[in-house]
N, C-alpha and C positions, 0 to 999 in steps of 0.2 A: 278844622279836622277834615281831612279826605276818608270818605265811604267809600269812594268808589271800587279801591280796591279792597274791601272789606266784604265777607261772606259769611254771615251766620246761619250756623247749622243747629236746625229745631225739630223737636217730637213733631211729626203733622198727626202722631194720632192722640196729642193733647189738643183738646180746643183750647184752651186757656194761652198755652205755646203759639198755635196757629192763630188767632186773634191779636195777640200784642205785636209778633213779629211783623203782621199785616200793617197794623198801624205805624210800625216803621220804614214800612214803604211806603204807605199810604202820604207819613207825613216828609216823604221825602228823605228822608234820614237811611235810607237803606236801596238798589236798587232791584226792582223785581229778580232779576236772572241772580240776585245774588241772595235770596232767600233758600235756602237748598235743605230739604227733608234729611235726614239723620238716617231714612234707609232707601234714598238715593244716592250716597255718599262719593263724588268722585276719587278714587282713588288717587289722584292728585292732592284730595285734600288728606286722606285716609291719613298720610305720615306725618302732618302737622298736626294735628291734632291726639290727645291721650280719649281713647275711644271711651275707657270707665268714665272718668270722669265727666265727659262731656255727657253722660247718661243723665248727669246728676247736675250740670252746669253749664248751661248755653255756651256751644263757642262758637265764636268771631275770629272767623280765620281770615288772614292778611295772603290774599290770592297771589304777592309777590314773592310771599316765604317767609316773612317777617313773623314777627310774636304774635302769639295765639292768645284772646284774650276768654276767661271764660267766668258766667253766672254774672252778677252782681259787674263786674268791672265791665264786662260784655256791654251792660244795657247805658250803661252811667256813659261811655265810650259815646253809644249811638244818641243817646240822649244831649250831650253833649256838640253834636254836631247843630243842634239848633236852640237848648240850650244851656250853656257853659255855665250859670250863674247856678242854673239848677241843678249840674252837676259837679259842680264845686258843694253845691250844699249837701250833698248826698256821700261826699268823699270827707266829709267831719266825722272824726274817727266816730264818735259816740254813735251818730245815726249810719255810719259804715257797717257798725258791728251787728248794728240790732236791725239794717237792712237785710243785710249776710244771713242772720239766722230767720229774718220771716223768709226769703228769698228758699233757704233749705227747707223749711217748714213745707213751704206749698211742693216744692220739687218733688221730693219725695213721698209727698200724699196725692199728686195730680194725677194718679193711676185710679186712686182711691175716689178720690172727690170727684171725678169723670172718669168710670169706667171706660176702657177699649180693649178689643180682641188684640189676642197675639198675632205677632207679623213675623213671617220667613224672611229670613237674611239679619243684616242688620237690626236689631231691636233698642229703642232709645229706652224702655222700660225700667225706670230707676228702683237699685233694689229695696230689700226692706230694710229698712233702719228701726229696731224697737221704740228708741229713744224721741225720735220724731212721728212714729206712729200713737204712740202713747201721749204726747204733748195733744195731738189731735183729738183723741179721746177725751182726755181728761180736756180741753176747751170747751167740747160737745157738750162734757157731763155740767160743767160748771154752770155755762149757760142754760140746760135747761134747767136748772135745781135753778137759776135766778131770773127767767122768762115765766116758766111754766111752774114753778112751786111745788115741782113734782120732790118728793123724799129721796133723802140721799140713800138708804135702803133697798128702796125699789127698784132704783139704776144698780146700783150692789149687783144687789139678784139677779137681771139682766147679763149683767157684765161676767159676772163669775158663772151662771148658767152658759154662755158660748165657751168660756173656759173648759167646760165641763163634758161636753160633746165628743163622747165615747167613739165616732168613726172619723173623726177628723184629727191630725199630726197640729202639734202646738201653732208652729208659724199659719196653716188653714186655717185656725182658730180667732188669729189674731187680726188678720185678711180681712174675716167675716164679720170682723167686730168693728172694723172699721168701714166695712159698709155701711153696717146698722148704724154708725156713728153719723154719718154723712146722712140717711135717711131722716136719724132725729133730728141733724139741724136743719132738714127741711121742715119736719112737724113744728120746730118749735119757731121759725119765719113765718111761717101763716098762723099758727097756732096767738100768735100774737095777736093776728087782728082776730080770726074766728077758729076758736080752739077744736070745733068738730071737725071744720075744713084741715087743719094741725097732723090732725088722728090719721082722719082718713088718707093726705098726700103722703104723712111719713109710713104708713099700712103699705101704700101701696107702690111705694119707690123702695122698701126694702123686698117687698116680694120679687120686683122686678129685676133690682141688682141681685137678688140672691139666684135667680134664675140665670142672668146671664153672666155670674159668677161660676155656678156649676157649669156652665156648658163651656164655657171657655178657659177655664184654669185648674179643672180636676179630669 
């Protein structure tokens, strides 16, 4: 397979984005000038590609004009260039599907799971999805009800307490709850080895998201 004339267009204000997309130059499979930010966007490429969608699904634009590849077929494509075996295992429909859906899972939580400020012009910022915000959640809750042996009550109350927050619009609500989500699975990663150390990171990474939650998105 030729990369060379292949260009994928990634969040640089995801690290998670900026990191894998690196290792596909890193490992060859991609070349530098052709990693191109999402609000750098040449307007050569602006017409080949569906700008929603790509909010929400890496694309790999064919700099000759050619089909636009995007998410999941995007990386299997670059993968592919070095190894084929592995990305024949990846295109078996059963692990396609359930690739496809972890692949949307994180997409649309990588705002959430790594805060970043809003950016003028172009914004890769994938929108809300309840359905995949709520999958997020409820993983959080399950795991810590089976790390930390905390009561399924307690998370309840939590949970329908942010519900409940009389100056804040439903979807703010739901935002917020999904930082706090992202905080517990930090409590409950260290909380595993030392459960004070737990308390205290997941204490003080939801103060911190909720602070630069408020300043950047209300």
């Amino acid at each position: 397979m030729n990369t060379e004339e292949k260009a994928i267009i990634f969040d640089k204000n995801c690290p998670m984005c900026a990191l894998y997309t690196q290792g596909f130059v890193s490992a060859g499979m991609l070349k530098p000038e052709n990693r191109v930010p999402f609000t750098c966007l040449p307007e050569a490429y602006q017409g080949q590609i569906d700008i929603d969608r790509s909010r929400h699904e890496i694309a790999l634009v064919d700099v000759q004009g050619g089909k636009t590849l995007y998410g999941l077929d995007s990386l299997l494509y670059l993968i592919g260039t070095r190894l084929p075996t592995l990305a024949r295992i990846g295109r078996w429909k059963p692990l396609y599907i359930f690739f496809s859906w972890l692949y949307a899972f994180v997409s649309y939580n990588r705002r959430v799971i790594i805060q970043a400020p809003k950016t003028t012009g172009l914004d890769c910022a994938p929108d809300f999805h309840a359905g995949y915000r709520g999958a997020f959640i409820g993983f959080v809750i399950l795991l810590t009800i089976f790390f930390l042996k905390i009561d399924f009550q307690i998370i309840a109350c939590v949970v329908f307490g942010h519900y409940l927050l009389p100056f804040l619009p439903k979807h703010a609500r739901t935002e917020l709850l999904g930082q706090l989500a992202v905080s517990i699975l930090i409590g409950v990663i260290c909380g595993t080895f030392l459960p004070i150390l737990g308390i205290l990171l997941g204490s003080l990474s939801y103060a911190l998201r909720l602070r630069f939650w408020l300043r950047n998105w209300l």
